[in-house]
C-alpha positions in Angstrom: 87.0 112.8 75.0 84.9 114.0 71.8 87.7 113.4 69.1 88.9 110.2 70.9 85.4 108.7 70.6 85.1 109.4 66.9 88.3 108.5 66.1 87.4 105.3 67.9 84.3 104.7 65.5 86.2 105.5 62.6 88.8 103.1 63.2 87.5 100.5 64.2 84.3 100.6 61.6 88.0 100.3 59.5 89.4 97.7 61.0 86.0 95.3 60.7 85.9 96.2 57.2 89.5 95.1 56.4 89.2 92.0 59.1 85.8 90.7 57.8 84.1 91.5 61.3 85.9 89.2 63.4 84.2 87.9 66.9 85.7 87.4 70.2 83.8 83.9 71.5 82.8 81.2 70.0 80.4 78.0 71.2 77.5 80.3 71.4 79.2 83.1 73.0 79.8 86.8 71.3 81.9 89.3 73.3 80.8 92.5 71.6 82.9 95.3 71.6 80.3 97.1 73.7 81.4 95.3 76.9 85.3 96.7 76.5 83.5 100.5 75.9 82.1 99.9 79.4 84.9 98.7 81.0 86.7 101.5 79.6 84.4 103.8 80.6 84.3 102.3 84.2 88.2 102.8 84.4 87.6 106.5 83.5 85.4 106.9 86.4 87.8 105.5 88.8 90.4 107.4 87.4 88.3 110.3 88.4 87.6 109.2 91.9 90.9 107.5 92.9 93.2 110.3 91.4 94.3 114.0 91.1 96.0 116.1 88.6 95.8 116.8 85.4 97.3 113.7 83.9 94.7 111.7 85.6 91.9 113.5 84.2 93.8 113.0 80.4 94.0 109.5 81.3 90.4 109.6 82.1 89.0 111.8 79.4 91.1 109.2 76.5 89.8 105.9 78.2 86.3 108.1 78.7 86.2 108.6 75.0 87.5 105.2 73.4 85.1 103.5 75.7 82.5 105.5 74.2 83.2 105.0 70.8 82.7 101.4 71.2 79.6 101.5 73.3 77.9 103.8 71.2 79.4 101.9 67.5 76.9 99.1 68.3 73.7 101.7 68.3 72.0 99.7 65.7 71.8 96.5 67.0 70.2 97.9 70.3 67.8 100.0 68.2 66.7 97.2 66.1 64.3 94.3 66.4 66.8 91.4 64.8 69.9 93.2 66.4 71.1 94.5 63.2 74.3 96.2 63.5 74.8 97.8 59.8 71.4 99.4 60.4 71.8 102.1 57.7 70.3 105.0 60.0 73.2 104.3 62.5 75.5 106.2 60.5 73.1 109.7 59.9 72.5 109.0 63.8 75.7 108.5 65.5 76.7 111.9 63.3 74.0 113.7 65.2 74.9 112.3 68.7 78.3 113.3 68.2 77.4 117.0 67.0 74.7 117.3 69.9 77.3 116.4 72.1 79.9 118.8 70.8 77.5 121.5 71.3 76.7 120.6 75.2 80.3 120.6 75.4 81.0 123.8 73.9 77.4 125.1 76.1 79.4 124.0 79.2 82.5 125.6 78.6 82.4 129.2 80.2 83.3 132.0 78.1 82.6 135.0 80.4 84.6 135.9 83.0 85.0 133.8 86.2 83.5 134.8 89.3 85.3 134.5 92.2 84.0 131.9 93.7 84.8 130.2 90.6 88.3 131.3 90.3 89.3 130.3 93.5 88.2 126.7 93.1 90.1 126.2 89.5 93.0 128.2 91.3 92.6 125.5 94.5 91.9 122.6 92.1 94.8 123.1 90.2 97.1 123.1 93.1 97.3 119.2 93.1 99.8 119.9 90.0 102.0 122.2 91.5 102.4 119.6 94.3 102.4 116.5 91.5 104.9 117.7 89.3 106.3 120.6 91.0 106.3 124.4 91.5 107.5 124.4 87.2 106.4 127.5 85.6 103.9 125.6 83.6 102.3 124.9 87.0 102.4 127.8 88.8 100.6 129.8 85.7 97.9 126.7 85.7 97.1 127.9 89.2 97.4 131.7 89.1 95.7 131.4 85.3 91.7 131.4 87.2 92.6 134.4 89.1 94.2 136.8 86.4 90.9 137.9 84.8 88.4 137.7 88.0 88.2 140.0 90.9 89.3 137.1 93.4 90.6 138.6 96.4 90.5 138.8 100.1 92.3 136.1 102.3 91.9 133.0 100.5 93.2 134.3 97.0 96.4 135.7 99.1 97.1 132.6 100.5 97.0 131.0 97.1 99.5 133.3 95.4 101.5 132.7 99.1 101.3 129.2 98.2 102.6 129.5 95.0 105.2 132.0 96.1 106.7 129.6 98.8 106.7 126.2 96.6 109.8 125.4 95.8 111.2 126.1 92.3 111.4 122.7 89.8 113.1 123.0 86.3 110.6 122.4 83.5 112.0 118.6 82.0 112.9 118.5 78.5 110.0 118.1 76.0 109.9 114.7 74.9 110.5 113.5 71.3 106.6 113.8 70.6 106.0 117.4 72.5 109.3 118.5 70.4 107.4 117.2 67.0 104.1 118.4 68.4 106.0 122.1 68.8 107.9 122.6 65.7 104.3 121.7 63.5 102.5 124.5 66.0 105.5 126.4 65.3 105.3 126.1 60.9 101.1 125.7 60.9 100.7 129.4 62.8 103.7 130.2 60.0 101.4 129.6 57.5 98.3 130.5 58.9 99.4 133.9 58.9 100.5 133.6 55.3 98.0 135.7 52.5 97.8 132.4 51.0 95.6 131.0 53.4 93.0 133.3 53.5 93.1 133.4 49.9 92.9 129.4 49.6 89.6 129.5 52.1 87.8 132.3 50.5 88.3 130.2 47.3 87.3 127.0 48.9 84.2 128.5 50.1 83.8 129.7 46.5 84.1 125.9 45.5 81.5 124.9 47.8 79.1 127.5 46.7 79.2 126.0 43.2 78.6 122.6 44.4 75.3 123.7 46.2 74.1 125.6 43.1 74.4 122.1 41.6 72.8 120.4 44.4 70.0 122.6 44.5 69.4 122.7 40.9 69.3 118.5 41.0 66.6 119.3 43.8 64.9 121.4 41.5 65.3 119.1 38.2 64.1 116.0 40.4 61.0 118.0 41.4 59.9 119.5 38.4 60.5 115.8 36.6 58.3 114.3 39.7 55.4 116.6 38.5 55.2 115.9 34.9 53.6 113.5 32.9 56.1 110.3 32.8 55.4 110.1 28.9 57.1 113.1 28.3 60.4 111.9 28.1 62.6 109.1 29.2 64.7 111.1 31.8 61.6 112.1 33.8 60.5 108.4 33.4 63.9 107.4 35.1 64.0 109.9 37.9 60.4 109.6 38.6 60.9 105.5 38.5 64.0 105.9 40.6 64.2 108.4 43.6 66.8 110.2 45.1 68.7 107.1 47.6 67.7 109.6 50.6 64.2 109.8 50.0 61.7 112.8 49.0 61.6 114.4 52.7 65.2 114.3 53.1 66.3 115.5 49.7 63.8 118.8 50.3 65.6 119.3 53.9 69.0 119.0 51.7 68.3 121.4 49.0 66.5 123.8 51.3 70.2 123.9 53.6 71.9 124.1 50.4 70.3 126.8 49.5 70.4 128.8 52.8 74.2 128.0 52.5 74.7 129.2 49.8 72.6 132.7 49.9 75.2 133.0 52.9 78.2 132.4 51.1 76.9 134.6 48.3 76.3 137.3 50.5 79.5 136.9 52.6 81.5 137.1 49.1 79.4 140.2 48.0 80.8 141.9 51.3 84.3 140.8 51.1 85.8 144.3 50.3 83.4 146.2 52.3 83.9 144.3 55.9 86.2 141.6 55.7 85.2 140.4 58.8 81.1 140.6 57.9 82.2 138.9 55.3 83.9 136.0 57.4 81.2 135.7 60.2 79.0 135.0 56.4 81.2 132.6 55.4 81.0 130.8 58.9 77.3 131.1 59.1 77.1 129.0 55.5 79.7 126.1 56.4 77.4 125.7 59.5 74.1 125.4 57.7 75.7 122.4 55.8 77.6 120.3 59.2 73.7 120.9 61.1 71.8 119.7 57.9 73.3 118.8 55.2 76.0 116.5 56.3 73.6 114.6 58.5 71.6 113.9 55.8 74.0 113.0 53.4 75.3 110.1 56.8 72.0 108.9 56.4 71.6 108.4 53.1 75.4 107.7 51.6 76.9 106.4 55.5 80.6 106.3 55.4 80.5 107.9 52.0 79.7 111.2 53.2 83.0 111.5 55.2 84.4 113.3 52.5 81.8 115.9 52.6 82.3 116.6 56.2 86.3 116.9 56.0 85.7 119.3 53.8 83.1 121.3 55.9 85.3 120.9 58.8 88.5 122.2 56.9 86.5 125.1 55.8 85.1 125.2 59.7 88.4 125.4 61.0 89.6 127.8 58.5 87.0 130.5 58.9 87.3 130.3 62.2 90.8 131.3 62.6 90.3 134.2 60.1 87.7 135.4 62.3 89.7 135.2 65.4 92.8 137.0 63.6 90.2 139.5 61.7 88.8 140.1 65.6 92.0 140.8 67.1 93.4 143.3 64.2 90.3 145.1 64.2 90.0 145.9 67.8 93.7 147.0 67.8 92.8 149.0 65.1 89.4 150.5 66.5 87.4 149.8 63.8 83.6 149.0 64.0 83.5 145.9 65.0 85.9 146.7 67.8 86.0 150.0 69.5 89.3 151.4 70.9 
């Protein structure tokens, strides 16, 4: 639902600009795009109360997330006195909503074990598939999945496994053309994911990144100092005093402070590299963080669309680290090592 809503706001922010902001209406009438984000967002709900199974709820959660994107895409207008929809705040803010709501999401989804009350209504919900589609392998592991890693038992969980033990056996059907293409680039990114390569091209990207925050902090610190002086000392502290930085005093302090921070982290993260690779990592994931909380924020409400570079880059790294620390994880609990004991 998260990614469909943003990609919603993206695209469509494109296709105004290359369109010229076209209306639907005419004769004193203006459809905005608001209204189909609601009706959208009303066909996810009876999606959710008219059907079962998990295709319903994919359904749902696409519609739920498109209808979002253009609710929320017309922020500014409801936020300002003369309805003003390129508000320049709406950027900085709809990058917040979206990050707030990607950490509610990721609040909500359980990572400790189920308990068994728990397990056994995943295990029941799920049985709608096996009943849907069929008793396919995929289905049948979608139901027993919930009870694996709980202590589930007693009558009810036996009649679940007895239900899934008695349903008939269906044939998985052949992937379709997408789910083929979607496989085989699983198939060559974990290829090169595992690859020395990659770890090698996000240690260095993170490198990259520290060097552009020693820039940005010593702007911070040039802009300061040239604020303070006397503006007949020279004629670049008579510029930059005349002209401040496009996101304001406040905000530029709030950046160079989080660029800072991020990049004592990636500092230390690269210092213990060799010592604890995966210290090291956890650094490195600690810094890209700092700078998606604050500094990318700041940089939407100061640059808007512009900063979308910025935060691909973030994200790659995001993403990147991420996986290293999951591998790292793995291999050094197999191994016994500190951070995972045997």
């Amino acid at each position: 639902m998260l990614i469909s809503a943003v990609a919603t706001v993206l695209g469509l922010r494109a296709y105004l600009e290359v369109t010229g902001y076209p209306q639907i209406g005419g004769n004193g009438l203006h459809i905005a795009h608001m209204l189909w984000g609601g009706l959208l967002m009303l066909v996810a709900i009876v999606l959710l109360q008219s059907f079962v199974g998990i295709r319903a709820q994919g359904l749902a959660a696409l519609s739920a997330g498109i209808g979002f994107g253009l609710f929320i895409d017309e922020l500014g207008k409801f936020i300002t006195s003369d309805n003003d929809y390129f508000f320049q705040p709406t950027i900085g803010l709809l990058y917040v909503i979206f990050v707030v709501l990607f950490l509610v999401f990721r609040a909500l989804d359980v990572r400790r074990p189920l308990r068994a009350v728990e397990a056994l209504a995943n295990a029941t919900d799920a049985l709608a598939d096996l009943v849907i589609s069929g008793a396919t392998p995929g289905a049948r592991a979608r139901v027993l999945r919930p009870l694996q890693n709980s202590d589930a038992a007693g009558p009810f969980a036996s009649a679940l496994h007895a239900l899934v033990d008695a349903a008939p056996d269906v044939a998985e059907q052949a992937p379709s053309l997408p789910a083929r293409a979607a496989g085989r680039a699983r198939s060559w990114s974990a290829r090169a994911l595992s690859t020395a390569w990659f770890a090698r091209t996000i240690v260095a990207l993170f490198l990259v990144s520290a060097v552009f925050e020693i820039l940005t902090v010593a702007a911070v610190a040039v802009v300061l100092i040239a604020a303070s002086q006397d503006l007949g000392q020279t004629a670049v502290v008579r510029e930059m005093s005349a002209n401040p930085p496009p996101n304001g005093w406040v905000a530029t302090l709030i950046s160079g402070a989080a660029a800072l921070v991020s990049l004592v982290f990636t500092l230390i993260g690269a210092a213990r590299f060799r010592a604890s690779r995966l210290s090291a990592l956890r650094w490195f994931e600690r810094s890209v963080i700092v700078s998606l909380l604050l500094v990318d924020p700041i940089n939407f409400f100061a640059l808007e669309f512009e900063a979308l570079t910025g935060l691909v880059f973030d994200l790659i790294l995001w993403a990147g680290v991420s996986y290293l620390i999951r591998q790292e994880t793995i291999s050094t609990s197999l191994a016994g090592g500190p951070d995972g004991q045997d």
